[in-house]
VEXDREN-2710 file (C-alpha; in Angstrom, 1 decimal):
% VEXDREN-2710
k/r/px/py/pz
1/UNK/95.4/122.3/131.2
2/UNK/95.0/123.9/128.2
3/UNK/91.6/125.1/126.2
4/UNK/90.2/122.2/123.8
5/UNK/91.2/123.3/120.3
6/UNK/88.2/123.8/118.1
7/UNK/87.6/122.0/114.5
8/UNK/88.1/125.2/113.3
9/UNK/91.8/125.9/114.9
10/UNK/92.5/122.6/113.7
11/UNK/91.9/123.1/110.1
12/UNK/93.2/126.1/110.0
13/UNK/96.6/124.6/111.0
14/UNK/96.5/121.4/108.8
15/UNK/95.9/123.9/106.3
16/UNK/98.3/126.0/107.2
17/UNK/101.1/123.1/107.0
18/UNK/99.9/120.9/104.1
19/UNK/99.7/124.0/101.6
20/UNK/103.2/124.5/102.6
21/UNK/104.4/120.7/101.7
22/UNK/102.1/120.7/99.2
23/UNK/104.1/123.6/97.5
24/UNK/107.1/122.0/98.0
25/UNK/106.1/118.8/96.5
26/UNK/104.5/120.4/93.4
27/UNK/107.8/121.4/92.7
28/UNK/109.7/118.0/92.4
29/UNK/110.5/116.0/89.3
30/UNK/108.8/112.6/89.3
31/UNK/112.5/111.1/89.5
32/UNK/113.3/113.2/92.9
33/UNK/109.7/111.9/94.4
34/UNK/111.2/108.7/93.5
35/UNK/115.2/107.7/93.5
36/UNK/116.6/110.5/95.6
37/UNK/116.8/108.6/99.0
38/UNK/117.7/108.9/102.7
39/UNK/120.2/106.3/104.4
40/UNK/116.8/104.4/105.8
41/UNK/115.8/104.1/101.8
42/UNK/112.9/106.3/101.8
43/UNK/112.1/108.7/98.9
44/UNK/110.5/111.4/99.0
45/UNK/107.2/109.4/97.6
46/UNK/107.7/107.4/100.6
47/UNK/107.5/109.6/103.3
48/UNK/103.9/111.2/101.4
49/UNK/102.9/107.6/101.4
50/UNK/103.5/107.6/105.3
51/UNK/101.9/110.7/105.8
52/UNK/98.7/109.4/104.1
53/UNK/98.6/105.5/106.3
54/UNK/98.7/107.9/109.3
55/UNK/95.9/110.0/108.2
56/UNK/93.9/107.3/107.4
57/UNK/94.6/105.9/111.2
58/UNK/93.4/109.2/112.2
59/UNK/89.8/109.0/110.5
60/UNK/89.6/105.3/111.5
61/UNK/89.6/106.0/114.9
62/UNK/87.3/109.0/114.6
63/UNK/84.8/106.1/113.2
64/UNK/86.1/103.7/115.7
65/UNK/88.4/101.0/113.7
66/UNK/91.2/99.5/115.2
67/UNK/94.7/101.1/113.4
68/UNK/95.6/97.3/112.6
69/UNK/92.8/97.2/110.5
70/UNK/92.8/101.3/109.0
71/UNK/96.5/100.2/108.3
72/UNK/96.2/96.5/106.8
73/UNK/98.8/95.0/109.0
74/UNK/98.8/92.1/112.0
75/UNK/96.9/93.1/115.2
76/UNK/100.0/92.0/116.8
77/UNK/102.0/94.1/115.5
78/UNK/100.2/97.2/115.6
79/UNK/99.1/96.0/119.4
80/UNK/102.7/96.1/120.2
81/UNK/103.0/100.2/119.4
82/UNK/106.8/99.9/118.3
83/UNK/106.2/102.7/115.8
84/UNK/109.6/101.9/114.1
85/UNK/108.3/98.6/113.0
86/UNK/105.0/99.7/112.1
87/UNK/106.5/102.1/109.9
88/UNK/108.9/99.8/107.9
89/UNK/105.9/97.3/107.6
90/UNK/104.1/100.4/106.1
91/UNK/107.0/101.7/103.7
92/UNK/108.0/97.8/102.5
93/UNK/104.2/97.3/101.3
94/UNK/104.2/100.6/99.1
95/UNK/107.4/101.0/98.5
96/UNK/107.2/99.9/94.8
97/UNK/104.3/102.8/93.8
98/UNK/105.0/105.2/91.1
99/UNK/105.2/108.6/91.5
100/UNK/102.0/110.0/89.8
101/UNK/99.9/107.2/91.7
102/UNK/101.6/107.9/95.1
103/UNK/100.7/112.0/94.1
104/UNK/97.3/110.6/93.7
105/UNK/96.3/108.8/96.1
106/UNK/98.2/110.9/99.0
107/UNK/96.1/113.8/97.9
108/UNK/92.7/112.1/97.7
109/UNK/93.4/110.4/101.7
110/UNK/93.8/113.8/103.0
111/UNK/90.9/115.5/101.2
112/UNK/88.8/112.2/102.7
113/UNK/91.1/113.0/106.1
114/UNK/90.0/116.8/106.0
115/UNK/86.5/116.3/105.1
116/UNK/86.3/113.6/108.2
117/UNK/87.5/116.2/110.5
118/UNK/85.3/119.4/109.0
119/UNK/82.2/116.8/110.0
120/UNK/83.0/117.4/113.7
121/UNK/81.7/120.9/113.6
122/UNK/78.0/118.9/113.1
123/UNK/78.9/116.1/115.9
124/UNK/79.5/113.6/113.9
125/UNK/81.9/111.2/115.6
126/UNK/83.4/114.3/117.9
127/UNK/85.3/112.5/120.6
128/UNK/83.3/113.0/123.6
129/UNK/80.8/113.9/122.1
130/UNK/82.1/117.8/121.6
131/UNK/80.6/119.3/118.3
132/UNK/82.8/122.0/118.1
133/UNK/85.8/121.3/120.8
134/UNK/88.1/118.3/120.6
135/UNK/89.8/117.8/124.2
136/UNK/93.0/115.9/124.3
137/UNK/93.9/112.8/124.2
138/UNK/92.2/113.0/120.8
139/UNK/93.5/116.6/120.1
140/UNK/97.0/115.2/120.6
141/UNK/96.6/112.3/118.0
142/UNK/94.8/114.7/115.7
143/UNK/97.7/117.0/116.0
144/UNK/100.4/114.2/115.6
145/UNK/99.2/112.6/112.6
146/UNK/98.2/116.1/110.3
147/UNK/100.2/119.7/110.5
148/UNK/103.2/118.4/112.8
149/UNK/103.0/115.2/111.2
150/UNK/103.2/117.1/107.9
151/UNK/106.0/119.5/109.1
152/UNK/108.0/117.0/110.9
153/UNK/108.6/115.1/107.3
154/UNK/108.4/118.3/105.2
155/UNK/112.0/119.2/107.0
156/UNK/113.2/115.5/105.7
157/UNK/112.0/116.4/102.5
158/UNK/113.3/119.5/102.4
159/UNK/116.8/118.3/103.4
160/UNK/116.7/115.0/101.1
161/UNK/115.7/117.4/97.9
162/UNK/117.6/120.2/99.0
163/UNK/114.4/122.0/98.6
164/UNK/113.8/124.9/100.6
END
């Protein structure tokens, strides 16, 4: 078993990997955030949008919300974990946003996301109680839905744009 990683490992690596989307994005047109699509029919806008529903799933469970609820969609649904469908359910509600909104709001959920996970250092909410340390499982999900999260759609991004 490995060491916990500390809130300050952690934000150095969502750090890390957001300023590198974040300098690919900057670079994009409004119309390739918005009509250049991949055979599922997500734009580039659309896989920020995703990005942002997962963060937000990470600070609700740091409070303690249900995902169903942090994500606005059927308990049943969510209860079921077929990510797939949970995904599509997310990308069919916000699929209509505009660019400059979707730029907006994407940025403002992960400064909320990054200030949520700078408050561990103080306690507040640290899974098991760890000020400083978080263990896994919740290292895992925190890992999963920021930097590899972020890097793991950055190389679709990269590849739908042609952006390198």
């Amino acid at each position: 078993m490995s060491d916990p990683l500390t809130v300050d490992t952690v934000l150095a690596r969502v750090d890390e990997a957001w300023a590198t989307l974040e300098r690919t994005v900057r670079e994009l047109t409004p119309a390739e955030l918005a009509t250049i699509r991949d055979p599922a029919g997500w734009a580039v806008k659309d896989h920020l949008l995703h990005l942002a529903a997962w963060e937000r799933v990470l600070v609700g469970r740091l409070d303690g919300r249900p995902d169903h609820e942090t994500l606005g969609l059927e308990p049943g649904l969510v209860a079921g974990d077929d990510e797939d469908a949970i995904n599509d359910a997310i990308f069919r509600r916000q699929r209509d946003a505009a660019p400059g909104d979707v730029l907006e709001s994407v940025r403002a959920t992960h400064a909320a996301m990054r200030a949520r996970l700078a408050a561990l250092r103080d306690g507040a909410g640290a899974p098991g109680g760890a000020a400083r340390a978080i263990a896994p499982p919740a290292a895992d999900w925190i890992e999963g839905n920021t930097w590899a999260h972020y890097l793991q759609h950055l190389g679709w991004i990269r590849e739908l744009t042609g952006r390198r």
